[in-house]
N, C-alpha and C positions, 0 to 999 in steps of 0.2 A: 563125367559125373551124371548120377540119374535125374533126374527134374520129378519131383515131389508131384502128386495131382491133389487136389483141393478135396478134400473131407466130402464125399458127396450127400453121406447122409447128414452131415448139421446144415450142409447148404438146403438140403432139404427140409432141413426142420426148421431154421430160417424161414422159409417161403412159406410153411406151413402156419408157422407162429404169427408173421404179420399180415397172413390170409384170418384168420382168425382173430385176429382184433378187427379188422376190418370190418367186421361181421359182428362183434360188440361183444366177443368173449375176453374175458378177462385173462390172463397167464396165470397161472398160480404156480406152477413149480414146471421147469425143464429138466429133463433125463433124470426123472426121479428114479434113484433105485434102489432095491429091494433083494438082498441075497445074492444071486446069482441071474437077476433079470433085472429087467429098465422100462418103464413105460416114457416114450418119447416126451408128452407134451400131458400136464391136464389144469383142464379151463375150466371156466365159469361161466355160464351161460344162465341169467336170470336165475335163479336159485338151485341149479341143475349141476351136477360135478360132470364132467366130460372128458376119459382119458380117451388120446389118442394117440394112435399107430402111425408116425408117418412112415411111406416106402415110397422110396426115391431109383428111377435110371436113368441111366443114359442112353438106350436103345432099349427095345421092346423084344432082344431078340428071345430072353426067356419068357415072357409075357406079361402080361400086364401084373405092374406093381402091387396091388391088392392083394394080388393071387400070392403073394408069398407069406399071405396073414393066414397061416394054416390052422386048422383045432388046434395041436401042441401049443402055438405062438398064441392062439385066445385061451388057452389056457392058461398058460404063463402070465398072460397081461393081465386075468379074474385076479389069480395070486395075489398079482402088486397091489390091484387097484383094492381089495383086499385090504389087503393092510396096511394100505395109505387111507381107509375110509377110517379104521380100527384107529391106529396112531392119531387121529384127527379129530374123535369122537362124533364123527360125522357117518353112522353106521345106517341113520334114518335117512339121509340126503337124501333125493333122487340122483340118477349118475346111470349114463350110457356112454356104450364104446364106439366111436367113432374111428374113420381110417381115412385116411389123407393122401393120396395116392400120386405122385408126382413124375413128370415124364421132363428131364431136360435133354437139350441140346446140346452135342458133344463140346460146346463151348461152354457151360454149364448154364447158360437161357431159360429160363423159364418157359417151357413149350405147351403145358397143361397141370393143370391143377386141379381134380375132382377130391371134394369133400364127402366120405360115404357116411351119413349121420345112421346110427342104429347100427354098425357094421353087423354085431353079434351081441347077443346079451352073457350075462355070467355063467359060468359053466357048472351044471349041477357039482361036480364033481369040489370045485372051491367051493361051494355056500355051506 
């Protein structure tokens, strides 16, 4: 029988979530999603909306986690976050995209955890 491995992206978004409180963001909504995409996490931070990308490995052998938040994927993420402002009549907020970039340990350890505030702004193409 094969032996299951543990969800590595919620364990990641996990680590992500309660780095972010920590820090005095609020949670407002987990794996919000939208059509055919998902914005991981978005927060609250002093009157600021804050969706964020977590990317989670386990080795570094394709490179660092961040680097898989490509145009296409910030593209995707304007969409959502889009129309979570729209559906929320919160279209005036302020609101940046942040990415959360997580590296564990083949035991699933928490090895690093870098918060990238500002990752990328909205994409002309969504506004």
């Amino acid at each position: 029988m094969r032996r299951s491995l543990p969800n590595i992206a919620k364990i990641g978004e996990t680590f992500a979530a309660e780095h972010l409180k920590a820090q005095g963001y609020q949670i407002l909504v987990q794996n919000y999603r939208f059509q055919r995409g998902e914005i991981d996490l978005i927060a609250q931070q002093d009157k600021r909306i804050v969706f964020v990308e977590v990317k989670t490995r386990r080795s570094l052998k394709y490179g660092l986690p961040q680097y898989a938040v490509t145009e296409q994927k910030q593209r995707q993420i304007s969409k959502i976050a889009l129309a979570y402002l729209q559906t929320q009549n919160m279209l005036d907020v302020p609101c940046r995209f942040d990415v959360i970039a997580i590296h564990l340990s083949p035991q699933f350890e928490l090895l690093r955890l870098e918060q990238i505030e500002n990752a990328f702004d909205f994409l002309p193409e969504t506004i």
